[in-house]
N, C-alpha and C positions, 0 to 999 in steps of 0.2 A: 130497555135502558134509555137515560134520557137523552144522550148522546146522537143513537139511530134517529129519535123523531126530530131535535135539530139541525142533523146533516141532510136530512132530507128537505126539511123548508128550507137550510140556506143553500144546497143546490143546484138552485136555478138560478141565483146571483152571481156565485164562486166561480173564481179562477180556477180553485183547486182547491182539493181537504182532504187534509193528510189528517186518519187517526192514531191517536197516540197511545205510549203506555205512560200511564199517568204516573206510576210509581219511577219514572226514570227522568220524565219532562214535568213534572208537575199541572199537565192538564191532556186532557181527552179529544181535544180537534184543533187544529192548527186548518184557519180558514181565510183564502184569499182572495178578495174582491176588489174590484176598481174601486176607484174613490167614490164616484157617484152611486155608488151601492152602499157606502157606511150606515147610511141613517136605516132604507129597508132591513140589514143586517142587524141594525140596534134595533128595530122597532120586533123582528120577527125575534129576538132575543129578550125583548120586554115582554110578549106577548105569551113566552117561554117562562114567564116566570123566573129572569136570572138579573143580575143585579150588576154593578158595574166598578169593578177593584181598580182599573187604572189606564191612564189612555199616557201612552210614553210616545218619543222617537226615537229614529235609527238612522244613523248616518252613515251611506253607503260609499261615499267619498274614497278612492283608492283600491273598493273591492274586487272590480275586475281584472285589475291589476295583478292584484295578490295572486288572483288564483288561477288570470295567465302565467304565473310566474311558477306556481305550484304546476301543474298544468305541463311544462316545459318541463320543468325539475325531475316528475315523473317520466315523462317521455325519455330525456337521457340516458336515466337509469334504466329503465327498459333497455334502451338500443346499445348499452355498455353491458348490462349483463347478458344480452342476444350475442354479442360480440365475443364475452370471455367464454359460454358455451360452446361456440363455434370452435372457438381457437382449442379449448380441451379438446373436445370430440374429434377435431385435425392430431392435432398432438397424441392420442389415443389411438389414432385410426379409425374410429367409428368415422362411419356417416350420421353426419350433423341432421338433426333430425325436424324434418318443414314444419315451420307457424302453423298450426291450427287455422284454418277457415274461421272467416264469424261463424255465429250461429245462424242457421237459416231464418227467417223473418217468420216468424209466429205472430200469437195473438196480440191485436195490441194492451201495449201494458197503459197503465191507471197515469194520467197525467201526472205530475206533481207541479208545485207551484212555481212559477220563472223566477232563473234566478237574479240576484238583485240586479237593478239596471246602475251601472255608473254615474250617472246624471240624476242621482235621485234619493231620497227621504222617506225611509219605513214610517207609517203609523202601526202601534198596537195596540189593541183593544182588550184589555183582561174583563173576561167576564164568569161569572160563577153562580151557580145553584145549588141552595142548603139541601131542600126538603131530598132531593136525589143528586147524590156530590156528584157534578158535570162542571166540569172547567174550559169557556172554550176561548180561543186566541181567534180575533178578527187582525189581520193584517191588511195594507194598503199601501200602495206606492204614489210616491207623489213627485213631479219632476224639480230638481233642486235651483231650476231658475222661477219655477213659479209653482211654490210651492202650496197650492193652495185644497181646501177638499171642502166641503159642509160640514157643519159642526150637529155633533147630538144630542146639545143641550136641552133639546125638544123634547125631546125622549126620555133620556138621562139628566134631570139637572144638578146633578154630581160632576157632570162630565164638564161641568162652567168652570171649575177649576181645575181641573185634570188638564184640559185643553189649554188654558193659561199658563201654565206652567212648560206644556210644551211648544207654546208657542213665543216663550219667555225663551228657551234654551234651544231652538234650534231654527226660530224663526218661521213655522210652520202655523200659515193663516188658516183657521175657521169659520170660515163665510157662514155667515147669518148670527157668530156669537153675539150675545148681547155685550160681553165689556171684555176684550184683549189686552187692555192696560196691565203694566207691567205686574206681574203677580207677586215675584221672590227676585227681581231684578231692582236696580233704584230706579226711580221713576223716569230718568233721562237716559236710560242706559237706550244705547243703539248698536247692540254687539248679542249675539247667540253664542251664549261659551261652550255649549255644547257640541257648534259645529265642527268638525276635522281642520276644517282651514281657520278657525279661527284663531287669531294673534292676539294676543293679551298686550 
């Protein structure tokens, strides 16, 4: 399948690569590399024979937050429903019955990809293959005071306006693109409405 042979050349770039069910996420590898690996990524995916649907961003602005928050949320509930068991099982007379142990440290498990850093701007990389349907997702993180990576247009020159566009909405530089002028912005615009913090 065409998936196995480009999980295995990208690899030795990746952060991490999680496969998919396509019929649930609509693609087969969700793949995550530093930025300085985009272009290797794009060329070893050019080389694959697969073609280039969309280059977006993600604004991570507020996420660790969220999911401190969620995080905590859980935790309470835990230690409220450990609490109202105890109290039945007093009320009953049973002896309350001891937390389970972790589990003992086994083999280690498959990394999966870090998760987003506060300080920072997903790139995505949609990429696809007609002749055998493989769909795969290059991700990268970029830090939201300097948010910059190499651009694919070398590779990809599809991606000259893919990249434009997100570099129109979230303010995310492409080093070495040949024209970052404003794409679907007015030409003086000096705002990323894309961003989280952005104020209209």
């Amino acid at each position: 399948m065409k998936s196995a042979a480009v999980k295995q050349a990208l690899n030795a770039l990746a952060l991490g690569i999680e496969e998919c069910d396509y019929a649930a996420r609509g693609y087969h590898l969700s793949v995550t590399v530093p930025p300085e690996q985009v272009v290797a990524a794009a060329e070893i995916l050019d080389r694959e024979g697969f073609f280039l649907e969309a280059v977006t961003g993600v604004d991570w602005l507020g996420e660790q937050e969220a999911l401190a928050k969620e995080a905590a949320k859980a935790a309470a509930a835990a230690k409220k429903a450990a609490a109202e068991a105890a109290k039945k099982a007093a009320e009953s007379g049973e002896t309350p019955a001891k937390p389970s142990a972790p589990p003992a440290a086994s083999a280690p498990q498959p990394t999966a990809p870090a998760e987003p850093v506060e300080d920072s701007f997903e790139v995505v990389y949609d990429f696809n293959h007609y002749p055998q349907l493989c769909r795969v997702v290059i991700r990268t993180r970029v830090p939201r005071h300097t948010p910059q990576l190499p651009t694919i247009s070398q590779v990809y020159p599809g991606a000259n306006w893919h990249e434009r566009e997100t570099h129109d909405f979230f303010g995310i530089v492409f080093e070495g693109h040949p024209d970052l002028s404003p794409f679907l912005l007015p030409e003086d615009a000096d705002f990323h409405p894309l961003r989280k913090d952005y104020q209209p």
